[in-house]
C-alpha positions as CSV (number, residue, x, y, z in Angstrom):
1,X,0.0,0.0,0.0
2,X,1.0,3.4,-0.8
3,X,1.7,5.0,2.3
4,X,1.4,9.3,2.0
5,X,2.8,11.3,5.3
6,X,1.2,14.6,5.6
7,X,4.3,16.3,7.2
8,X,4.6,20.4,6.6
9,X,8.2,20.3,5.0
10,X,9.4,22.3,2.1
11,X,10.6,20.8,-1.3
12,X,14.4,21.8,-0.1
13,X,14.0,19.9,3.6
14,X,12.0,16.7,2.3
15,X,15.4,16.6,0.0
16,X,17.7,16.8,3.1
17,X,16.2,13.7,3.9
18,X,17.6,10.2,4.0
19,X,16.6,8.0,1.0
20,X,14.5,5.1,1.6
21,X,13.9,2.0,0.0
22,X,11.5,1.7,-1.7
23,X,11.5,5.9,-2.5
24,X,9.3,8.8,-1.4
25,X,8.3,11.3,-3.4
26,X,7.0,14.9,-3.4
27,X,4.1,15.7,-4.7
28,X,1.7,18.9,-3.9
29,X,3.8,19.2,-0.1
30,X,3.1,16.0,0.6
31,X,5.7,12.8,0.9
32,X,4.1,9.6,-0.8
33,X,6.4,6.4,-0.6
34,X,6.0,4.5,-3.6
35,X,5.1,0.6,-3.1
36,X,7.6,-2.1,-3.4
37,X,8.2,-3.3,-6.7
38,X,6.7,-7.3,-7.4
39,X,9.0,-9.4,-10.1
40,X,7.0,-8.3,-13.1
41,X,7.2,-4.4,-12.7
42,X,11.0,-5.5,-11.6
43,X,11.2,-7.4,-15.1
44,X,9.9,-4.6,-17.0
45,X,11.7,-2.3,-15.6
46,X,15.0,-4.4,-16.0
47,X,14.1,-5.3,-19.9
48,X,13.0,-1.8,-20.8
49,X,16.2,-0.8,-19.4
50,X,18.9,-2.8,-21.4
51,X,16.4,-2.5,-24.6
52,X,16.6,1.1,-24.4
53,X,20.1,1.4,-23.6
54,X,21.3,-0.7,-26.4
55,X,20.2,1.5,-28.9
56,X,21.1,5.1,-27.2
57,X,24.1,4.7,-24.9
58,X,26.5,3.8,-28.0
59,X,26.0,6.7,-29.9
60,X,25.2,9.0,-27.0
61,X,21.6,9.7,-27.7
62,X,20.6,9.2,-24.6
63,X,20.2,7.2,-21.5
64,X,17.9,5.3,-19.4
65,X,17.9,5.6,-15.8
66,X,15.7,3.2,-13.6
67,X,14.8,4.6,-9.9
68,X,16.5,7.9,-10.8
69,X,15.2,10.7,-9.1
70,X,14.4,14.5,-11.1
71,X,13.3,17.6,-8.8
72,X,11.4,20.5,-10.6
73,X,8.7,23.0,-10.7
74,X,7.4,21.8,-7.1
75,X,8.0,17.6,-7.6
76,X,11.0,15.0,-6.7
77,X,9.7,12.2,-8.1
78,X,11.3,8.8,-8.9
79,X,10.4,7.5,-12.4
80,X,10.0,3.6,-12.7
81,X,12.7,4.5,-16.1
82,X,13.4,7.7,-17.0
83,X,15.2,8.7,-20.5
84,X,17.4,11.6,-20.7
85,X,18.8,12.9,-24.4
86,X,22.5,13.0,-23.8
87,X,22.6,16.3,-24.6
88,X,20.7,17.4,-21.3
89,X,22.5,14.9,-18.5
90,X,25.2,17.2,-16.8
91,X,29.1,15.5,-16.3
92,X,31.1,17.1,-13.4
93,X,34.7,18.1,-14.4
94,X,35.8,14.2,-14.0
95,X,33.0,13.5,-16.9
96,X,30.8,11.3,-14.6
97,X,27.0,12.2,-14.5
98,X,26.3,14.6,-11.3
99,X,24.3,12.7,-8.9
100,X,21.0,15.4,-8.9
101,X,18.7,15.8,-11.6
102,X,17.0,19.1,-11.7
103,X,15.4,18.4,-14.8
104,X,12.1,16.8,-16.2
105,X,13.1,13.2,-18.0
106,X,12.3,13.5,-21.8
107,X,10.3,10.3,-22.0
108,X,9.2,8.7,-18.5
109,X,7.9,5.6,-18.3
110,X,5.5,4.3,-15.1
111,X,4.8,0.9,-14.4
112,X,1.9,-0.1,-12.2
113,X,2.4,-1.9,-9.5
114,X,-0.5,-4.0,-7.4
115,X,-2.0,-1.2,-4.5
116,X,-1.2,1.6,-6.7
117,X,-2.8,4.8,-7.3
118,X,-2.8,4.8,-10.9
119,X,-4.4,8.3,-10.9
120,X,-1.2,9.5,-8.8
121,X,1.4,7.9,-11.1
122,X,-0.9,9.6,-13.9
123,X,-0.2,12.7,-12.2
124,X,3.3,12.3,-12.3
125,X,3.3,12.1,-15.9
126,X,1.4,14.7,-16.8
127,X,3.8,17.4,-15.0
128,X,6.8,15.8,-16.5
129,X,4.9,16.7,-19.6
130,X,3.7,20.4,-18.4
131,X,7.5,20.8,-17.7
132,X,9.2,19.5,-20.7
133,X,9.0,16.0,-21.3
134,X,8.1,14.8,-24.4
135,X,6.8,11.6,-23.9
136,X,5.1,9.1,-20.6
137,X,4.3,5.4,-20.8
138,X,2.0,4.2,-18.2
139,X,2.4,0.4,-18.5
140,X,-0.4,-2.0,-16.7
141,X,1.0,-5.2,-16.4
142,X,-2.3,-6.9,-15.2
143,X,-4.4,-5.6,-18.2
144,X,-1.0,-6.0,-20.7
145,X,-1.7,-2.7,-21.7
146,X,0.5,0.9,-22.3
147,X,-1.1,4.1,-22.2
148,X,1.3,7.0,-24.5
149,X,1.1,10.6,-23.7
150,X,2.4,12.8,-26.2
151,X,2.1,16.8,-25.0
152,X,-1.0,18.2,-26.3
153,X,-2.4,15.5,-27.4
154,X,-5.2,12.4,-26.2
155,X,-3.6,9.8,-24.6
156,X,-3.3,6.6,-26.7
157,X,-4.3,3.6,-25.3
158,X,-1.8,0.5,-26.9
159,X,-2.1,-3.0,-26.4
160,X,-1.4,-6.4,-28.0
161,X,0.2,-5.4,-31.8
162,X,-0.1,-1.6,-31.1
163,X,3.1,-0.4,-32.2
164,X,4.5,2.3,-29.2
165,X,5.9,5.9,-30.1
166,X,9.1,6.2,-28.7
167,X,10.9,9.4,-28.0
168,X,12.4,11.0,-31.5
169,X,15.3,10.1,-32.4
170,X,15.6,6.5,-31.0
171,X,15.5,3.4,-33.6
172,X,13.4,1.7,-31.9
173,X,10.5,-0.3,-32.8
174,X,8.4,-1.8,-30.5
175,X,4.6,-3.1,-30.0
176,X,2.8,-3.6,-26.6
177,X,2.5,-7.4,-27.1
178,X,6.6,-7.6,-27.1
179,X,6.6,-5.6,-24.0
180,X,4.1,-8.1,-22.3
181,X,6.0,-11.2,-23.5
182,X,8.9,-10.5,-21.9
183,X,7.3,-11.6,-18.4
184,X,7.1,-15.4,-19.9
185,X,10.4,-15.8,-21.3
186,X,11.8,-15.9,-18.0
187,X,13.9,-19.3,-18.9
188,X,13.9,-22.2,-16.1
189,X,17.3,-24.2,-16.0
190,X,19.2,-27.3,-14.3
191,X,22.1,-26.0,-12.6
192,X,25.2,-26.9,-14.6
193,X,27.4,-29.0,-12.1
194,X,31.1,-29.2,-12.9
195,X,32.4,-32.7,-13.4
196,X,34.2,-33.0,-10.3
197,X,31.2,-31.6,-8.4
198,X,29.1,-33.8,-9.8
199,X,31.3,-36.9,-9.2
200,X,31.0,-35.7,-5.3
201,X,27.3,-35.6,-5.4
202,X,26.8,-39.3,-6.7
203,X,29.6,-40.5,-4.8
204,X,32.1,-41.2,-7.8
205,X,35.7,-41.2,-7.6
């Protein structure tokens, strides 16, 4: 269950806090903690993360960040992935990424997980999008669906062959059916014994 504290702290003193697992956020003065991920918003996540990344990180389009948090116009909120173009993640003087993101993600992607307010996580994308981001994914894993916001326009509603739009610039095609099908190609395998070991465990010389 989403749990949401109704403490009277400023957006600069809820960030002096420690981080928790699984992360709060800040939405409207108020601290929500989001729920702990279940193994198939944790295999989404994971898949959507290398997928993207194969494709961007190379040529330094962009990158995907899972968990990452972005404070702006009023929010720090944690995106389940959130996409940055190259161009707008800051390197210190040692070209490593600075730790803070003061910046709204340019595609986030949400995915719901069981107890979760899906009108909050709505929320969420919407002011990524009032603030500069220029696409969201809401991904339902129970209804194998994904729901695309593109600023100033309807949301679009994607499932089974639906191809999804994906943030300009990025080769990458994909449908909501290939999303959902990750979560059952999860392979099952024997262990694979070396000889000796396996000598041991029947006994053998």
């Amino acid at each position: 269950m989403v749990k949401i504290a109704y403490l009277p702290l400023t957006l600069e003193e809820f960030l002096e806090l420690p981080e928790t697992k699984p992360p709060r956020e800040y939405i409207n003065g108020k601290i929500t903690q989001k729920p702990m991920p279940k193994t198939r918003h944790s295999r989404l996540q994971g898949k959507l993360t290398s997928t993207i990344n194969s494709v961007v990180e190379e040529g330094q389009i962009a990158y995907a960040f899972p968990d990452i948090r972005c404070t702006f116009c009023g929010r720090s909120i944690v995106s389940d992935l959130a996409v940055i173009r190259w161009k707008q993640i800051e390197f210190d003087d040692e070209g490593e990424p600075v730790d803070d993101v003061f910046i709204a993600p340019d595609w986030t992607i949400e995915i719901i997980s069981p107890g979760q307010s899906s009108n909050r996580v709505t929320g969420n994308i919407l002011h990524c999008l009032r603030h500069g981001s220029q696409l969201g994914w809401l991904i339902d894993p129970y209804d194998r669906s994904v729901l695309v916001f593109i600023p100033n326009q309807q949301p679009e509603l994607c499932q089974v062959s639906d191809s999804l739009v994906v943030l300009d610039g990025i080769d990458l095609q994909l449908t909501a059916e290939e999303i959902f099908g990750w979560l059952n190609k999860i392979a099952t395998h024997s262990p694979t014994w070396p000889l000796a070991t396996l000598r041991e465990r029947s006994g053998g010389g």
